[in-house]
Backbone bond lengths (Angstrom), bond angles and torsions (degrees), N, CA, C in turn:
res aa  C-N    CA-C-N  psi(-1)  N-CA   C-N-CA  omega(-1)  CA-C   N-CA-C  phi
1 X - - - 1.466 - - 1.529 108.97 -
2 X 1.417 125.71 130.13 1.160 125.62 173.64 1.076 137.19 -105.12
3 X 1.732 131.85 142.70 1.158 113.30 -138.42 1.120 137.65 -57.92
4 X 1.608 120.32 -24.84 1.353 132.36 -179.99 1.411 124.10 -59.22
5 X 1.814 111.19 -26.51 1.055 120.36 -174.22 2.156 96.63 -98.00
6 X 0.744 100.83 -33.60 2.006 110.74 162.59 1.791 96.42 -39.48
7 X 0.973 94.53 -60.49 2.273 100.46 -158.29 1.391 90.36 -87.85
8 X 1.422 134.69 1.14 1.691 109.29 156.72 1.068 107.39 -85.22
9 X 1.651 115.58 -49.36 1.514 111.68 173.37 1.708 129.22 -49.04
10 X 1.174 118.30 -43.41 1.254 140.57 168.59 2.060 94.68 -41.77
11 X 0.958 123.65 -77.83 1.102 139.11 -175.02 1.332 130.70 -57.85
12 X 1.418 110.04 -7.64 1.600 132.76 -164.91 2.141 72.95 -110.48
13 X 1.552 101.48 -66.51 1.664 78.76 -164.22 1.232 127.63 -74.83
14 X 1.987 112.51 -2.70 1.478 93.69 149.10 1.623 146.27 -75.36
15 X 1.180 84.75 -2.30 1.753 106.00 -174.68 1.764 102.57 -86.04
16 X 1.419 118.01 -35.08 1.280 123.03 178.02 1.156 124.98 -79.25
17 X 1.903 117.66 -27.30 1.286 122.30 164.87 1.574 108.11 -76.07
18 X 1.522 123.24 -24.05 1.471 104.53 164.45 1.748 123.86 -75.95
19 X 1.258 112.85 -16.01 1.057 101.68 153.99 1.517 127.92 -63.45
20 X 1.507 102.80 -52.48 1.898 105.13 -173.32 1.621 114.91 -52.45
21 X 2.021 122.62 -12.90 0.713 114.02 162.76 1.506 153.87 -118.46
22 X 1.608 80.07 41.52 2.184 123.40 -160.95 1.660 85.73 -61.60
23 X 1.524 123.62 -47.96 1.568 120.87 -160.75 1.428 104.49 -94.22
24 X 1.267 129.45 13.82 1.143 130.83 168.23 1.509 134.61 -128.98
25 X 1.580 114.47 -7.50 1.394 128.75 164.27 1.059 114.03 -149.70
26 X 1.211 132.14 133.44 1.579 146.84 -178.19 1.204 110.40 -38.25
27 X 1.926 126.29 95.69 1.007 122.04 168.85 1.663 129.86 15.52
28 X 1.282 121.93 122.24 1.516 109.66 163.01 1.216 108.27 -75.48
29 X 1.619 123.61 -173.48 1.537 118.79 169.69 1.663 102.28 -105.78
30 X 1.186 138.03 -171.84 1.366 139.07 -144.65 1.509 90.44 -101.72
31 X 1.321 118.61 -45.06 1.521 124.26 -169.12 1.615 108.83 -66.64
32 X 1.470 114.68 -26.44 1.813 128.21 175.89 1.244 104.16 -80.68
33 X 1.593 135.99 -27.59 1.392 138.55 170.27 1.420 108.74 -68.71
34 X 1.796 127.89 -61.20 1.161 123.29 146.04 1.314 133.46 40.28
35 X 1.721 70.75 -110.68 1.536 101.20 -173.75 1.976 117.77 -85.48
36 X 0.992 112.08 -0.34 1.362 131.89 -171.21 2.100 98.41 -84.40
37 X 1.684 95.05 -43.72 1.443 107.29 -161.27 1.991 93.51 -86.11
38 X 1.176 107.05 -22.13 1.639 115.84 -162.59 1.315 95.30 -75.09
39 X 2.103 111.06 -38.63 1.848 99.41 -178.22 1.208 118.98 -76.52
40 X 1.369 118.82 -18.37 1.285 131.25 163.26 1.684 114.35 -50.59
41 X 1.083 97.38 -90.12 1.621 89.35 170.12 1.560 133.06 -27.88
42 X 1.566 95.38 -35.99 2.015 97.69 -178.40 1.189 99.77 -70.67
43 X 1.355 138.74 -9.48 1.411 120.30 178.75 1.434 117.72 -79.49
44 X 1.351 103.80 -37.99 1.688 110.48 -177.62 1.645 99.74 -89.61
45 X 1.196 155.41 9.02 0.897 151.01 135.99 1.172 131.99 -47.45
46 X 1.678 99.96 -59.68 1.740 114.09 -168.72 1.255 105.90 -74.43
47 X 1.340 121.49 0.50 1.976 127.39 -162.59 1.597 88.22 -59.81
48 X 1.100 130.89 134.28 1.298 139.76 137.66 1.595 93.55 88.43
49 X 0.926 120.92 -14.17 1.888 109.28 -171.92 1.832 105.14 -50.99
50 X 1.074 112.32 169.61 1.882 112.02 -177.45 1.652 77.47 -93.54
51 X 1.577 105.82 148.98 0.898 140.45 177.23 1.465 117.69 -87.34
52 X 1.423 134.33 92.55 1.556 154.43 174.38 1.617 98.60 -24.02
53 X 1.616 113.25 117.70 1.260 113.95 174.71 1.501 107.21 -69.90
54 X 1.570 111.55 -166.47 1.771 102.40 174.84 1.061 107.40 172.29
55 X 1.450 152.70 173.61 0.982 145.55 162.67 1.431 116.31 -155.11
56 X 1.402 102.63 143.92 1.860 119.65 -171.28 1.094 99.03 -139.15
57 X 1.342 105.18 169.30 1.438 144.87 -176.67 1.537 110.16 -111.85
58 X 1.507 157.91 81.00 1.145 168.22 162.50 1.826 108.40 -29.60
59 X 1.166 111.62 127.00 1.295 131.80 178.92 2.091 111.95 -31.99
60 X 1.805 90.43 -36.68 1.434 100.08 164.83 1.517 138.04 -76.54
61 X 1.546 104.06 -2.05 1.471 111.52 -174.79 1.524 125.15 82.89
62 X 1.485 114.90 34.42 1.400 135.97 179.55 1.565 102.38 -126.22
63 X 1.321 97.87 157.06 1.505 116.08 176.80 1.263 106.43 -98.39
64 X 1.335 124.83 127.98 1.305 129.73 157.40 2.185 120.22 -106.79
65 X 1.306 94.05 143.26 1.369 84.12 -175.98 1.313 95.29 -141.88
66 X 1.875 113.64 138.18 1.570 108.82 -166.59 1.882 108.22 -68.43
67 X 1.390 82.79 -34.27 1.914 84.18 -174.58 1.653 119.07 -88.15
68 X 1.872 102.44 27.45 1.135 88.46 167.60 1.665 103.61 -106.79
69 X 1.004 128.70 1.39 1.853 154.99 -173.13 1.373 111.92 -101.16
70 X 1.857 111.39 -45.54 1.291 99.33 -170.26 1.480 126.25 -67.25
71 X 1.405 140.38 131.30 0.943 155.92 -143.32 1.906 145.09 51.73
72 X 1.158 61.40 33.85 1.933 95.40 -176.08 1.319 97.28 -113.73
73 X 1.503 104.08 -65.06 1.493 100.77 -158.30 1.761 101.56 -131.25
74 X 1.646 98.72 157.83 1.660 96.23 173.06 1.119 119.24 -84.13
75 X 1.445 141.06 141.07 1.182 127.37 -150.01 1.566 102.12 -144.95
76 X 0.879 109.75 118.73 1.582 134.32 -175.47 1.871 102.77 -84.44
77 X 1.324 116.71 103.15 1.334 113.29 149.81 1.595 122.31 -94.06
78 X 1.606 111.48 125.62 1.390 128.28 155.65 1.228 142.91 -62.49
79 X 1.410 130.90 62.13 1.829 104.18 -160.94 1.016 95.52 -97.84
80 X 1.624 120.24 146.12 1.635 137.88 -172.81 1.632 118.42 -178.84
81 X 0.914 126.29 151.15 1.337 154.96 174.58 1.081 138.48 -76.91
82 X 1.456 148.37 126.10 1.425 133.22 -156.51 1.920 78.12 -83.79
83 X 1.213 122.27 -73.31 1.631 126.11 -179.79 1.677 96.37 -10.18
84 X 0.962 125.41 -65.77 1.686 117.69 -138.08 1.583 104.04 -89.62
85 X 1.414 86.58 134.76 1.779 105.57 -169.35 1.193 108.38 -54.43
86 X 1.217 119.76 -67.98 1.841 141.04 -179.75 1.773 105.21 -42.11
87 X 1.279 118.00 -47.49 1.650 139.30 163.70 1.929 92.35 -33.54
88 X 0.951 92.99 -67.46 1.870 113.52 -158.76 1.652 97.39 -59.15
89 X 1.120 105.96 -49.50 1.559 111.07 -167.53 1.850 117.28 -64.32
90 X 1.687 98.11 -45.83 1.484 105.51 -165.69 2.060 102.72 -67.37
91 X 1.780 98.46 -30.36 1.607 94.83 -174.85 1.424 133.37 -36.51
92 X 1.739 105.16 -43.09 1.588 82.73 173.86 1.479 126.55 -74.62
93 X 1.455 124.44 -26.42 1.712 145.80 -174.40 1.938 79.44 -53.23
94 X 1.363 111.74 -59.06 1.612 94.13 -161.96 1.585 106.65 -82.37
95 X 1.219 129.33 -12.13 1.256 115.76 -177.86 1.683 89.81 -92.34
96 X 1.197 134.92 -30.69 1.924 101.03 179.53 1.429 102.83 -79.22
97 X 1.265 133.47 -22.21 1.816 127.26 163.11 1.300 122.02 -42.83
98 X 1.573 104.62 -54.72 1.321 97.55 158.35 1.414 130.11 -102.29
99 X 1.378 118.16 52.08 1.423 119.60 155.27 1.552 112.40 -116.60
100 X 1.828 112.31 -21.22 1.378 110.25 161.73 1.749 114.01 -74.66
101 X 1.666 129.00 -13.17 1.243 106.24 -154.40 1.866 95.59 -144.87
102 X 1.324 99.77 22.67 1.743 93.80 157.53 1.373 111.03 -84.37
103 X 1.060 120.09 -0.38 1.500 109.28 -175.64 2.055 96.52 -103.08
104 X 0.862 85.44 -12.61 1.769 87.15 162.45 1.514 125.14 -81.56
105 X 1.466 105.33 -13.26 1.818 97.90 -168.05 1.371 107.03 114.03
106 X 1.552 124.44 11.16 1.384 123.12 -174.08 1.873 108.22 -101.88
107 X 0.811 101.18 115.45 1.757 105.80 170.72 0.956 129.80 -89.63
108 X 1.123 142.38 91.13 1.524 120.00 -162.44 1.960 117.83 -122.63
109 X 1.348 118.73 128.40 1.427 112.05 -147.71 1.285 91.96 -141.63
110 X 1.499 109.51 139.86 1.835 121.31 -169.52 1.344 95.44 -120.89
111 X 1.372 105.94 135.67 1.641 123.40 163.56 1.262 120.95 -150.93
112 X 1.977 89.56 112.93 0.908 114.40 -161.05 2.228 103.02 -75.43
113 X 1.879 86.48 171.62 2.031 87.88 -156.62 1.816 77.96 -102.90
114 X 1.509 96.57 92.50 1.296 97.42 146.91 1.683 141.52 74.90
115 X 1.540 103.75 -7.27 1.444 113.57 161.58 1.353 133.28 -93.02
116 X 0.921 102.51 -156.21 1.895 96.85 -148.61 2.062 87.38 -96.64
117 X 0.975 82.24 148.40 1.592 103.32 -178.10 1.811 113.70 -52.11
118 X 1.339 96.44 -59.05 2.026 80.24 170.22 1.228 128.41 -73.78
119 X 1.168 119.87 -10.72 1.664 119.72 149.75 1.264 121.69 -67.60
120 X 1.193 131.48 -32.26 1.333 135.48 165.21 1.583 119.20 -61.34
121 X 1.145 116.78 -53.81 1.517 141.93 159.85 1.763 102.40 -36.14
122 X 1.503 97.43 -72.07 1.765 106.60 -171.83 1.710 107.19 -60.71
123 X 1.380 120.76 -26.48 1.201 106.08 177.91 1.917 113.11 -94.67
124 X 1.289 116.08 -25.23 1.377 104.90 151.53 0.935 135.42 -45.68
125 X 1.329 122.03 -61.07 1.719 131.62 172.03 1.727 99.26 -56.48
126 X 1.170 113.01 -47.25 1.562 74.00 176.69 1.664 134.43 -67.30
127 X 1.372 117.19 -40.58 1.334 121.33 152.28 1.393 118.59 -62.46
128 X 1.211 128.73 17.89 1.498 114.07 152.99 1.569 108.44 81.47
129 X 1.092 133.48 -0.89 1.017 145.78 -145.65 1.678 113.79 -60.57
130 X 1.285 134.07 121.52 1.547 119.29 -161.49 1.735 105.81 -106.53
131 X 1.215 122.51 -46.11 1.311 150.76 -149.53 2.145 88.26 -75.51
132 X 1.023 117.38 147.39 1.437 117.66 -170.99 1.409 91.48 -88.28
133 X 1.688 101.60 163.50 1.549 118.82 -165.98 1.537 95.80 -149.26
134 X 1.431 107.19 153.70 1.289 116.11 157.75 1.473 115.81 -148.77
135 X 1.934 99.68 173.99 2.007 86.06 175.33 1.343 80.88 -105.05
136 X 1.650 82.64 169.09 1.898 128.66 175.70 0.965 100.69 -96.92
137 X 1.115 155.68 120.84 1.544 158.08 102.85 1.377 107.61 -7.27
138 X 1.707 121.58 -37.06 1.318 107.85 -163.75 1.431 110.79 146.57
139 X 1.464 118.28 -74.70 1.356 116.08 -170.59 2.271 116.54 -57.14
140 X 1.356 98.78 -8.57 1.488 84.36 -162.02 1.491 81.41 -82.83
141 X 1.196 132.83 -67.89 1.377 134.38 172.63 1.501 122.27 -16.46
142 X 1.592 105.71 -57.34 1.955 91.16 151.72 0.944 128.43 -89.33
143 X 1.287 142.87 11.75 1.762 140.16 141.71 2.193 97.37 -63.08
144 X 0.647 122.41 -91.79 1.593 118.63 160.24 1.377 129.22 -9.63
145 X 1.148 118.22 -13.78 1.195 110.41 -144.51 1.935 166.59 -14.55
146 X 1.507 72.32 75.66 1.646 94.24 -151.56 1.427 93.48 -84.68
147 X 1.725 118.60 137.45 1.595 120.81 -178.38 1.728 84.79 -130.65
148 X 0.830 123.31 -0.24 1.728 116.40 -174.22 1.761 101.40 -141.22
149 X 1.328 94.05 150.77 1.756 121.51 174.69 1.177 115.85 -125.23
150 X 1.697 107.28 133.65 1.251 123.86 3.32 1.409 114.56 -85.92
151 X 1.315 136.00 145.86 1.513 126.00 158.37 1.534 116.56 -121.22
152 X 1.867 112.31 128.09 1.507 99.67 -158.36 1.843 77.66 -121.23
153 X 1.839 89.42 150.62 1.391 98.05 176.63 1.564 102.20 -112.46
154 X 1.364 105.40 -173.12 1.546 97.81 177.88 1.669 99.24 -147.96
155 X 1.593 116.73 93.70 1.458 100.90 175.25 1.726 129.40 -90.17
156 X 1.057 133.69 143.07 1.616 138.69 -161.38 1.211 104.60 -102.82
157 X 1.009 106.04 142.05 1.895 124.47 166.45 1.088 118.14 -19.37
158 X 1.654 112.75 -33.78 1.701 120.31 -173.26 2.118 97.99 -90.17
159 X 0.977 88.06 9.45 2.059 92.39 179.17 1.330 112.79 72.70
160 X 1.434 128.56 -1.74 1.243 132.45 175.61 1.499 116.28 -82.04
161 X 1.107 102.93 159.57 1.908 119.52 172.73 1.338 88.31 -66.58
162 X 1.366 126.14 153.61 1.256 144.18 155.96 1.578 118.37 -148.66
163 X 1.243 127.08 -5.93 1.220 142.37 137.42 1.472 145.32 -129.15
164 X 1.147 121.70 132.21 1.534 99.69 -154.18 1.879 90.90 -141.72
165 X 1.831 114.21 97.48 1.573 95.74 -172.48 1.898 98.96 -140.24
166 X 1.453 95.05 146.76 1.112 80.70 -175.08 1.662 107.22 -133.52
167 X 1.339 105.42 125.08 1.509 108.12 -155.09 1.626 100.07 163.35
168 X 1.539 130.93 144.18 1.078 101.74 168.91 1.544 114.31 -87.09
169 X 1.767 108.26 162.13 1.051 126.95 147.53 1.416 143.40 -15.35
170 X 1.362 117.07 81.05 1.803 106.66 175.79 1.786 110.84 -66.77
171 X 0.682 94.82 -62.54 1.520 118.05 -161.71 1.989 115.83 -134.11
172 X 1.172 89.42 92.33 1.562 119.01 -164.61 2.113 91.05 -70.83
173 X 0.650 156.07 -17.37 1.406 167.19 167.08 1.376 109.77 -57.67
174 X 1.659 109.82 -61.91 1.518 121.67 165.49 1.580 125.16 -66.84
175 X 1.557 97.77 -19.05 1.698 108.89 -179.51 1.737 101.25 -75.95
176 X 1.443 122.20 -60.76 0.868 139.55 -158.48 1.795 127.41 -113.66
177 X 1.252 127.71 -5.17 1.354 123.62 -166.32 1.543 92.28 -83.20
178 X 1.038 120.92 -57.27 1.694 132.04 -179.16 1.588 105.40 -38.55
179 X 0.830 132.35 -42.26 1.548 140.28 -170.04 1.443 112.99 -68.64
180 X 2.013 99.53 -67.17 1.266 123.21 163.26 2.110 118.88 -18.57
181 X 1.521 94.77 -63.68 1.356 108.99 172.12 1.647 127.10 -53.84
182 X 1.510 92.68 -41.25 1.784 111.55 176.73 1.310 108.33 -59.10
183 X 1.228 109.71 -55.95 1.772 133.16 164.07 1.461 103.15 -20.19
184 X 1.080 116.99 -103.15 1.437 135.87 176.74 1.207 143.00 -62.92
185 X 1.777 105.14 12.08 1.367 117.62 115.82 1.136 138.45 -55.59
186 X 1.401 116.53 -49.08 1.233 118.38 -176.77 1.514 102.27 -83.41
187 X 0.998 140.10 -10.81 1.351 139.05 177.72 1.594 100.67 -87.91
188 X 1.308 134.52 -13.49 1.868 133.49 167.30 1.453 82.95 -96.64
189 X 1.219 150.49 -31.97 1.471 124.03 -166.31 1.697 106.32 -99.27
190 X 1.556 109.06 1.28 1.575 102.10 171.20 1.238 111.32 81.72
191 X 1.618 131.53 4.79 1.383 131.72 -150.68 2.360 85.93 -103.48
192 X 0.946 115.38 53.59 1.520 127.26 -175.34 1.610 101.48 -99.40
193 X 0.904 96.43 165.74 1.896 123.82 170.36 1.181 108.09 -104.87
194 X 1.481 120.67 125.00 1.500 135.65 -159.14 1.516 80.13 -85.25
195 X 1.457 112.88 176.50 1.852 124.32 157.09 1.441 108.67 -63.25
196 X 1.409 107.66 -49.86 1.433 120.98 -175.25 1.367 125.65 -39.49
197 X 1.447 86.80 -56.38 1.559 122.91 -179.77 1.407 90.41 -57.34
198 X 1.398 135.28 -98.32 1.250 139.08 -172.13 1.243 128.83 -20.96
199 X 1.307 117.88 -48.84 1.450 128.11 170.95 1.101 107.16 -38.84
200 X 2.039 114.08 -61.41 1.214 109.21 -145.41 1.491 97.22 -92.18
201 X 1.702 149.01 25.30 0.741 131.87 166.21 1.502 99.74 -124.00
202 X 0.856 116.20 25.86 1.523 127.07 154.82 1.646 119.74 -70.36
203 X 1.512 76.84 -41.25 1.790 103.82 -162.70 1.729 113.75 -46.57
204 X 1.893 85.62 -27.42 1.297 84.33 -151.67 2.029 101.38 -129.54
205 X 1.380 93.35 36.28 1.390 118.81 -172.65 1.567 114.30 -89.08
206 X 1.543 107.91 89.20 1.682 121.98 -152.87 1.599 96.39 -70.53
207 X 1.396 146.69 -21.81 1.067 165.24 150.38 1.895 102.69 124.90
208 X 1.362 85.57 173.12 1.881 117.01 -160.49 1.044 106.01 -49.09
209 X 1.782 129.84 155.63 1.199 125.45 172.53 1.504 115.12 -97.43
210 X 1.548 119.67 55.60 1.501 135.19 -170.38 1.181 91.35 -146.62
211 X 1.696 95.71 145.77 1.609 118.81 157.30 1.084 123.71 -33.43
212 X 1.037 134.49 149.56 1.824 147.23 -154.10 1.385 107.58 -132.66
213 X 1.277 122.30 117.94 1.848 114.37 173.62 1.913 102.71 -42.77
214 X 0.785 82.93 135.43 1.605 89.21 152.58 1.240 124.96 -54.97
215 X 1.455 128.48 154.94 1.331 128.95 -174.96 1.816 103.32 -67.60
216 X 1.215 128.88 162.00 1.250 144.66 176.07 1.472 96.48 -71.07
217 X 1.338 111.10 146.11 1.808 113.74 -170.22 1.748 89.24 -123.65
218 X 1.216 115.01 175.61 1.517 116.75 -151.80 1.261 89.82 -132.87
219 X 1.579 123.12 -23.34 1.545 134.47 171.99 1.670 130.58 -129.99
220 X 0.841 100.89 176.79 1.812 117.52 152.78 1.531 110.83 -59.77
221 X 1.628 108.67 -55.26 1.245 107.08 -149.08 1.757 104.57 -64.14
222 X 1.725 119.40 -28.09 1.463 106.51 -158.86 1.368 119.70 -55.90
223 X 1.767 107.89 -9.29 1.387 106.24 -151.70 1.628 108.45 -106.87
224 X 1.972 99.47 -4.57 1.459 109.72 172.14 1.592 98.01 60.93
225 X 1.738 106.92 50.42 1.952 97.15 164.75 1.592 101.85 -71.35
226 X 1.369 101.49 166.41 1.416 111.57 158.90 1.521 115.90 -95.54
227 X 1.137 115.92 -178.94 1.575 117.77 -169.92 1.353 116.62 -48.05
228 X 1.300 123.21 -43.69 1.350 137.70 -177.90 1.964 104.36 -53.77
229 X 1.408 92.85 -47.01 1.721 112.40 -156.56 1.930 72.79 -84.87
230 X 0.759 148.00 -24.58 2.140 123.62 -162.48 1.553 68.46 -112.50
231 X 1.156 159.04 -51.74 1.611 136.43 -163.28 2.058 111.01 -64.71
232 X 0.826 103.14 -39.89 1.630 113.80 167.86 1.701 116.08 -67.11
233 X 1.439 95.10 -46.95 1.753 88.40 -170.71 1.813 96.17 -88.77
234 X 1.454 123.34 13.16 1.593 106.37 166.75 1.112 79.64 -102.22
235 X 1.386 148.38 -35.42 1.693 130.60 -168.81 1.038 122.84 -82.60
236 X 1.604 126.09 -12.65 1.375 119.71 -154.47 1.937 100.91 -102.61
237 X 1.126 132.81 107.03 1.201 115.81 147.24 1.360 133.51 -40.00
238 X 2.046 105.16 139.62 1.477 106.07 -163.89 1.504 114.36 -65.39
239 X 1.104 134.14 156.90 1.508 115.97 -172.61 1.664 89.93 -115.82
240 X 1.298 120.70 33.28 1.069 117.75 147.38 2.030 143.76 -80.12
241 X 1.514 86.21 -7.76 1.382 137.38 168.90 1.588 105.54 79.81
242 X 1.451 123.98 34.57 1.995 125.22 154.17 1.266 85.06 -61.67
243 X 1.519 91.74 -174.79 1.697 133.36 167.06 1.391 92.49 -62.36
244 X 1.216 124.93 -60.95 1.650 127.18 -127.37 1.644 117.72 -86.17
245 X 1.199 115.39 141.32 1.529 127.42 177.00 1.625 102.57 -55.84
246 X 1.246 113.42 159.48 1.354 137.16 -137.48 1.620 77.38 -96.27
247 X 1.402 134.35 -38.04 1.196 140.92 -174.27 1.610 104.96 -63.66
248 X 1.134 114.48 -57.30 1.681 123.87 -174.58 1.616 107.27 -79.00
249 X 1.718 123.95 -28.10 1.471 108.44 167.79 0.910 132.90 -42.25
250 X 1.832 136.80 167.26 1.406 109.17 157.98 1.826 94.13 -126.93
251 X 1.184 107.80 -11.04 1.221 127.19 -178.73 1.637 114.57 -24.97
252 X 1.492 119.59 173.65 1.576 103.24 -161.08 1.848 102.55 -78.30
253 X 1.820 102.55 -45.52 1.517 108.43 -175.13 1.508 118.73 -60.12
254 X 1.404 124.72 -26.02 1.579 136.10 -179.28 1.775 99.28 -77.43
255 X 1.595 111.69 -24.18 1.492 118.86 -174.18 1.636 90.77 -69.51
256 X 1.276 109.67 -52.34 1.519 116.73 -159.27 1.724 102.99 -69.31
257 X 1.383 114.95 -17.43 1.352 101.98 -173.29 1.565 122.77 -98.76
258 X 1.956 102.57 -19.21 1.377 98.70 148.60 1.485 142.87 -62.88
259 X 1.570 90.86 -37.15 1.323 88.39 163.50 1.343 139.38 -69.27
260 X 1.469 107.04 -6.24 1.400 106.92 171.54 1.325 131.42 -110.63
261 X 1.733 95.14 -2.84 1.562 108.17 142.69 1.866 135.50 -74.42
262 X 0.980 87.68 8.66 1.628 107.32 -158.14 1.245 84.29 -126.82
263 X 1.259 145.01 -33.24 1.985 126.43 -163.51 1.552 96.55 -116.22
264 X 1.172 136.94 -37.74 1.307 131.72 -160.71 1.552 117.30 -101.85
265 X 0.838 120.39 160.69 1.669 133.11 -173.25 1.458 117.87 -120.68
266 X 1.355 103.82 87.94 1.745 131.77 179.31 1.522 112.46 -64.98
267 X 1.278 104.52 -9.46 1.921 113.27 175.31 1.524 105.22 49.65
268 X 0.850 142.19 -82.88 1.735 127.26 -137.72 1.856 95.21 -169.31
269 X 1.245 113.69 -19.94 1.562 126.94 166.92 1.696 103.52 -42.82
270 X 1.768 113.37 111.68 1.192 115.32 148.71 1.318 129.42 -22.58
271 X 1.825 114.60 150.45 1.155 110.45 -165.52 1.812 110.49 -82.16
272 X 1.484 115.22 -25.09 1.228 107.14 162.17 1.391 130.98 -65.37
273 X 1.452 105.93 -31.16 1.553 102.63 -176.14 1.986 102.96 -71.35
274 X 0.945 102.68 -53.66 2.014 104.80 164.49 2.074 96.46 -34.69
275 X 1.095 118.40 -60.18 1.891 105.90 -155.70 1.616 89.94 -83.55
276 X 1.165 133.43 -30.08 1.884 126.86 161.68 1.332 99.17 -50.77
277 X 0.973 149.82 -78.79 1.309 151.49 -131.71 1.734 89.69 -101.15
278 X 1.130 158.95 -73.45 1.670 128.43 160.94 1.617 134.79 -20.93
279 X 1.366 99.84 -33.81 1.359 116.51 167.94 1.483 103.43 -55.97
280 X 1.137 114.07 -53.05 1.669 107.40 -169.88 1.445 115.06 -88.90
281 X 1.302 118.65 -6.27 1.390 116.69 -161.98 1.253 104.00 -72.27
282 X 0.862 143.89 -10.73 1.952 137.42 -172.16 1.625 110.37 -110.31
283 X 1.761 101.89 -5.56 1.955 105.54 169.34 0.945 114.59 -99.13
284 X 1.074 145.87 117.70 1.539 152.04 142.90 1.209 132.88 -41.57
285 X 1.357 116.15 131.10 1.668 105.84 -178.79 1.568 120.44 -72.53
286 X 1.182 125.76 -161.10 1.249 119.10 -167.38 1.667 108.41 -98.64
287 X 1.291 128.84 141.20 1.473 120.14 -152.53 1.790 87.28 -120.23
């Protein structure tokens, strides 16, 4: 079965299990079905895709580069948020995972969506955090295409996605030991991705078959809010965690919140209960 015909099916039975459970929990709304059926699909999508090289700078003042790791080691990407609850919760499960299993070949690297560096810093140190981190500016997150936090990927020796979930972490053992093993088979049978190799099929990496953030908007105006939608986005702080109103961001999550002041229909819902419920829309609960 191939994949395209996998993610209709996939998507037909999340739409059918929200029906089977219309008489038993208070309707979702269409936009929570959505996006519920869309994370579904990114998993069976990203299976095997080559993994987007990239490069950061770590909160500690080191360079990290994906294709200088890939096929050496398995490499766990983190993207998350000091804001997001679920973000906060999974950190220690993945920082004692990887304090039992870097000495196995496990890498594991957090990049954070886009805030300012001593918040990133201040919320590591408080969770203890061991495993290196950096911020996103933006583009690795849309090479990835991650619109929700936390979302952890898992790339393999062969440079491919091999896990792709977004939700936090219960139990990092069940996320990852199975893989680990797969790994290092193919790492005794030599079946790896040279640097060489990687580079040059980077080169030619037309991009993912998933939705793409939208470009960063410079205003309010691109998204044509109405009064309600430009009275919220001058009031609402970015929940990307700057200073700046959701109106003056241009950042990817303040992108996502005009636009969803601008596409969706909040009916008669107070203006706080609308910026509570945006606030959370890009965290995920715990999976």
């Amino acid at each position: 079965m191939n994949k395209s015909l996998l993610s209709v099916l996939i998507l037909a039975s999340a739409l059918l299990l929200s029906g089977l459970h219309y008489k038993l929990k208070p309707r979702p709304e269409e936009k929570d079905i959505r996006t519920q059926a869309e994370l579904i699909t990114s998993r069976v999508l990203w299976q095997g895709q080559l993994a987007p090289d990239f490069e950061l700078k770590t909160v500690s003042g080191d360079t990290f580069r994906l294709s200088d790791h890939v096929g050496k080691e398995i490499i766990v990407l983190n993207f998350f948020a000091t804001w997001c609850g679920p973000c906060r919760g999974e950190m220690p499960e993945l920082n004692r995972y990887y304090d039992q299993h870097k000495a196995d070949g496990l890498l594991l690297v957090g990049i954070d969506a886009e805030e300012k560096q001593d918040r990133v810093e201040a919320f590591l140190g408080e969770l203890k955090v061991n495993f290196p981190a950096a911020v996103d500016s933006g583009p690795i997150q849309k090479a990835y295409g991650v619109e929700s936090f936390p979302t952890t990927v898992v790339i393999g020796v062969d440079g491919k996605v091999q896990f792709y979930e977004t939700g936090a972490l219960a139990n990092a053992e069940v996320a990852f030991d199975n893989l680990i093993r797969q790994n290092h088979q193919l790492l005794d049978s030599k079946q790896t991705i040279s640097h060489d190799a990687y580079l040059e099929a980077v080169k030619n990496l037309q991009g993912l078959p998933l939705r793409q953030p939208p470009a960063a908007s410079t205003g309010s105006e691109e998204f044509k809010l109405d009064e309600r939608g430009k009275r919220i986005a001058a009031r609402m702080v970015c929940p990307c965690g700057c200073a700046d109103k959701v109106e003056k961001c241009s950042c990817h999550t303040s992108t996502n919140v005009k636009k969803a002041l601008a596409s969706e229909d909040f009916k008669s819902q107070p203006d706080d209960h609308i910026i509570q419920g945006l606030n959370k829309r890009f965290c995920s609960g715990a999976m």
